[in-house]
C-alpha positions in Angstrom: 76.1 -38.3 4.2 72.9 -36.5 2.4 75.5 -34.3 0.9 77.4 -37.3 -0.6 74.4 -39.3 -1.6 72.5 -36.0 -3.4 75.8 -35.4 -5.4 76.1 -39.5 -6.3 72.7 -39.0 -7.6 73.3 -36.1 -9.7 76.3 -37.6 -10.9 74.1 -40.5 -12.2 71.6 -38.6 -13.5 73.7 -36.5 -15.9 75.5 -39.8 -16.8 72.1 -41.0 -17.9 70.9 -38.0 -19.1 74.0 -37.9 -21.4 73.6 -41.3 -22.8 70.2 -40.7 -23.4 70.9 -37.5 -25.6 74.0 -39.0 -27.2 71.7 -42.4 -28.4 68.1 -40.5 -29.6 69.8 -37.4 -30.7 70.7 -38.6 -34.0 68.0 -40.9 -34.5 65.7 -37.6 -33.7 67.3 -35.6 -36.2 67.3 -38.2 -39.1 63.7 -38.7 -37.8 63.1 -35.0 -38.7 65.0 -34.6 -41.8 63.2 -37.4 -43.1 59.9 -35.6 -42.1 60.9 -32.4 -43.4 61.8 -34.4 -46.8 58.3 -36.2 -46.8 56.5 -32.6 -46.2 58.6 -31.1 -49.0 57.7 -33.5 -51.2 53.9 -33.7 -50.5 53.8 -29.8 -50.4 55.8 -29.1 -53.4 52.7 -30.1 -56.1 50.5 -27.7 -54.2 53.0 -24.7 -54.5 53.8 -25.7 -58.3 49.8 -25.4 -59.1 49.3 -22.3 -56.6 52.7 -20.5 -58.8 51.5 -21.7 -61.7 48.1 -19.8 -61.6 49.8 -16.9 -60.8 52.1 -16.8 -63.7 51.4 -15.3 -67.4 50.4 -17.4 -70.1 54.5 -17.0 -71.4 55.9 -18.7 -68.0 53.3 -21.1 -67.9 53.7 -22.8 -71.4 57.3 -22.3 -71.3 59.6 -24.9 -72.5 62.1 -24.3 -69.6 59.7 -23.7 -66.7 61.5 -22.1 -63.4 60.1 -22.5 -60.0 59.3 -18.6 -59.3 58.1 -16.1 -61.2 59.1 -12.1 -61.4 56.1 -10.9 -62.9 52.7 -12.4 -61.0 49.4 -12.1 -63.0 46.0 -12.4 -61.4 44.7 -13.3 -65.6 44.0 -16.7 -64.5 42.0 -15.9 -61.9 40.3 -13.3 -64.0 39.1 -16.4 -66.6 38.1 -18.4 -63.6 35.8 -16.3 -61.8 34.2 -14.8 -65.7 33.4 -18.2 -66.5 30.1 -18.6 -66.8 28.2 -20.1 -63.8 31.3 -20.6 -62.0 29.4 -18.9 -58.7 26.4 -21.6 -59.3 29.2 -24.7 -59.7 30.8 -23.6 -56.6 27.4 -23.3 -54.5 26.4 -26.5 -56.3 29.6 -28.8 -54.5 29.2 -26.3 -51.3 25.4 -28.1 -50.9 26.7 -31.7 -52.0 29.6 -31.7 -49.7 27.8 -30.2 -47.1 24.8 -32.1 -47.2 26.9 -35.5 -47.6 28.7 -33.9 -44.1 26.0 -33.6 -42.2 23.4 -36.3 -43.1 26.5 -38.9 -42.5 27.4 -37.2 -39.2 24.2 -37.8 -38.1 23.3 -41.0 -39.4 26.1 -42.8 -38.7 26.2 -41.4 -34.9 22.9 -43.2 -34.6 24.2 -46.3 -36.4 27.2 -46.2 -34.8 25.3 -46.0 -31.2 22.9 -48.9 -32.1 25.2 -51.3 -33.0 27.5 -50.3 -29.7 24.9 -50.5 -27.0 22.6 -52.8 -28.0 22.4 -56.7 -28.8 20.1 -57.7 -31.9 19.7 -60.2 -34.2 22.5 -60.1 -37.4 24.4 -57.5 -35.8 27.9 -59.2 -36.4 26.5 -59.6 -40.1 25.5 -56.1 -40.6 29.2 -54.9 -39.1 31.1 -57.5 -41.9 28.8 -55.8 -44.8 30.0 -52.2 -43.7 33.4 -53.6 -44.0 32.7 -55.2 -47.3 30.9 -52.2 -48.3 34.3 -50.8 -48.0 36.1 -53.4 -50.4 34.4 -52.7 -53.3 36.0 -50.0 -55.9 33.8 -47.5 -56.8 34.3 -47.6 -60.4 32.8 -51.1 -60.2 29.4 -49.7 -59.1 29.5 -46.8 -61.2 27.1 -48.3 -64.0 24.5 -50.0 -61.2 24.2 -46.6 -59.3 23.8 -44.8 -63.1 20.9 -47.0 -63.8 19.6 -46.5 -60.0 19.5 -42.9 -60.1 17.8 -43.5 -63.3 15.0 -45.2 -62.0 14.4 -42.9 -59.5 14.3 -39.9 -61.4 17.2 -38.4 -59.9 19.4 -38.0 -62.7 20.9 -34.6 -63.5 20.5 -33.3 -59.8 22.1 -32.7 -56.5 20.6 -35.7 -55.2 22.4 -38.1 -57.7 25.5 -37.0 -55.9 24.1 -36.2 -52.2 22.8 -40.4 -51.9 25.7 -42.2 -53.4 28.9 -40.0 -51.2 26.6 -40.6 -48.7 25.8 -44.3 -49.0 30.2 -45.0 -49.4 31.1 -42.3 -46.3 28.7 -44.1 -44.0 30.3 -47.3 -43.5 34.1 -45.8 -42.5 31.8 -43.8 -40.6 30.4 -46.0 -38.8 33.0 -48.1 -38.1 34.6 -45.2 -36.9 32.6 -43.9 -34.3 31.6 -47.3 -33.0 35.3 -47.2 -31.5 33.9 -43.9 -30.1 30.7 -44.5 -28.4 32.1 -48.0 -26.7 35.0 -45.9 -24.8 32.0 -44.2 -22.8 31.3 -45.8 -20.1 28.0 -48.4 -19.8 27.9 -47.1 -15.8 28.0 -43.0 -17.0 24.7 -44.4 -19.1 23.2 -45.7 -15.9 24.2 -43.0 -13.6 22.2 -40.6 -15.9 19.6 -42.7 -16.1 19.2 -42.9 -12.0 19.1 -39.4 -12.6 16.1 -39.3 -14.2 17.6 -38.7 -17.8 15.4 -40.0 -20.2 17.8 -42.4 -23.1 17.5 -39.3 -25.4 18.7 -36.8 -23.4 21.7 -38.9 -23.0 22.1 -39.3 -26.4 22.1 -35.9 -27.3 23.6 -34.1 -24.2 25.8 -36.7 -23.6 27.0 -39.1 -25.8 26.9 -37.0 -29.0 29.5 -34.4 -27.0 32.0 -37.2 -26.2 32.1 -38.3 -29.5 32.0 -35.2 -31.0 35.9 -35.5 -32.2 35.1 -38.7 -33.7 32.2 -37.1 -35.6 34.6 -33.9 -36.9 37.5 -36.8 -38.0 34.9 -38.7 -40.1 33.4 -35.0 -41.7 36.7 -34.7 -43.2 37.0 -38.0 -45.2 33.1 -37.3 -45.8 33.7 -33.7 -46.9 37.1 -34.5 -49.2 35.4 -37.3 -51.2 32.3 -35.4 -51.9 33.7 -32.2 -52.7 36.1 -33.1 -55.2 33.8 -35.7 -57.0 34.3 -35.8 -60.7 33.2 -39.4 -61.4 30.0 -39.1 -60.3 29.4 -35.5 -61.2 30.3 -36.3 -65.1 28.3 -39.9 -65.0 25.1 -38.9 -63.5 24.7 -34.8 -64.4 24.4 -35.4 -68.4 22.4 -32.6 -69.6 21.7 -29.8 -67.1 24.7 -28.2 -66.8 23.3 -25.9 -63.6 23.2 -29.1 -61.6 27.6 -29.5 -62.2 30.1 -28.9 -59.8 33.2 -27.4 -59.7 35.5 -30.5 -60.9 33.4 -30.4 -63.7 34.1 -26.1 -64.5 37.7 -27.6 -65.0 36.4 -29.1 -68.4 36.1 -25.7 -69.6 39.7 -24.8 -69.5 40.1 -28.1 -71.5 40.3 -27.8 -75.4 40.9 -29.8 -78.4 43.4 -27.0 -79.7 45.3 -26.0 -76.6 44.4 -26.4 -73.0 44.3 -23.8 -70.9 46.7 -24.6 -68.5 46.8 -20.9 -66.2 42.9 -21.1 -66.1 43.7 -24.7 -65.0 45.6 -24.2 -62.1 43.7 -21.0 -61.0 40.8 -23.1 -60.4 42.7 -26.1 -58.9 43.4 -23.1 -56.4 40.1 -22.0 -55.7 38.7 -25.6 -55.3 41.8 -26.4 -52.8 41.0 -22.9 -50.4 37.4 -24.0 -49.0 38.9 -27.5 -47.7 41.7 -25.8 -46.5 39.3 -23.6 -44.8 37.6 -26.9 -43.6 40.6 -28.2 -42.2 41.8 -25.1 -40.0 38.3 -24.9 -37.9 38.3 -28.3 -37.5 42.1 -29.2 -36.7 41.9 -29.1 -33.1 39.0 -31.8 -33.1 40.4 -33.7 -36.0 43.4 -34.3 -34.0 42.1 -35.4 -30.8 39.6 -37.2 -32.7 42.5 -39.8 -34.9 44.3 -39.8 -31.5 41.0 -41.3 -30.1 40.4 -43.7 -32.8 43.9 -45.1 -32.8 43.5 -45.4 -29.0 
């Protein structure tokens, strides 16, 4: 009778088994080709500017352009890194990215922790300005923040781009990470409390590990938008050219006669490796840190 009743649900297993595969095959694989097509499509620009740098001047202003080249040349990487100052333009956006990464991180960890775990007076208000905060364009407050920067004497240095990235990457941030510090437990707070942790140590030993993945997925955004600034970096560094950063080198290889379009996309190239570089030690945490935002 076991015998009989094992094989009867083998039997119905396969026949499920089957019907599954034969209905979400296809979807699967029209799921994937349509995947593979988006990736193509979003990849191709990159590999166009990344073989473009590597071509001679000839291939590049071509009139029938093909998409490989026989004879690679390293000459537009040659212009980029002679340029004068390119060295000081690159360490110039490393210190405004970087400090934009981690002054965010840590203030809006702090923020984001206040408003979570403790009740005050405008608190709801606050939350619907860093969400209006959000709405505006930035082009709109492009002027104010030119006169601002004026009037503190901060024009025509890092800081003019450090304090507004960081004033329009806190409120995602915050938002963000808010999500974060309410999935901890209230009682894990209390337990370490009865354990003679003092609210600091919890904060720091932790809190700020739990929502460490939420901290790398917000660095990202913080990190992208800072590091390839041009709007900021050509409104508010007017004279000393030592203060630029590397959007702004790209001018260079821009000229009333004939632009330099090799020189161009060699240092379209160069900017593109350091977030690249960003994005590979942080992917692990990046991706368990959307997954835990979405959640």
């Amino acid at each position: 009778m076991s015998v009989v009743s094992g094989r009867a649900v083998k039997s119905a297993m396969g026949v499920r088994m089957r019907g599954v595969l034969g209905v979400r095959r296809p979807g699967r694989l029209v799921a994937e080709g349509v995947a593979l097509l988006v990736a193509v499509v979003v990849a191709f620009p990159l590999y166009w500017m990344v073989l473009s740098a590597f071509k001679p001047a000839g291939e590049v202003q071509s009139s029938h352009p093909r998409p490989w080249t026989l004879s690679p040349s390293l000459d537009s990487f040659r212009r980029v890194f002679t340029q004068q100052d390119f060295g000081r333009y690159f360490l110039n956006s490393l210190v405004v990215a970087g400090s934009v990464v981690l002054l965010s991180a840590l203030i809006a960890f702090l923020a984001a922790t206040a408003v979570t775990r403790f009740r005050f007076k405008f608190r709801t208000t606050l939350l619907i300005m860093f969400l209006v905060a959000q709405m505006v364009p930035v082009e709109a407050l492009t002027i104010p923040l030119f006169f601002l920067m004026r009037d503190l004497g901060q024009l025509n240095t890092l800081g003019s781009l450090i304090l507004p990235h960081l004033a329009f990457s806190l409120p995602f941030a915050i938002w963000m990470l808010r999500g974060f510090v309410r999935g901890v437990p209230v009682a894990l707070e209390e337990a370490a409390a009865l354990d003679g942790a003092s609210r600091t140590r919890f904060l720091w030993q932790i809190l700020f590990p739990l929502v460490f993945p939420g901290l790398v997925a917000t660095s990202v955004f913080s990190f992208i938008s800072a590091w390839n600034d041009f709007l900021f970096a050509k409104s508010f560094i007017i004279s000393d050219t030592s203060q630029s950063t590397l959007p702004m080198a790209l001018l260079v290889f821009f000229k009333p006669d004939e632009n330099d379009w090799g020189g161009i996309m060699a240092a379209s190239t160069v900017m593109t490796v350091p977030v690249l570089v960003f994005f590979v030690l942080v992917q692990r945490r990046l991706v368990s840190g959307v997954g835990g935002a979405v959640k």
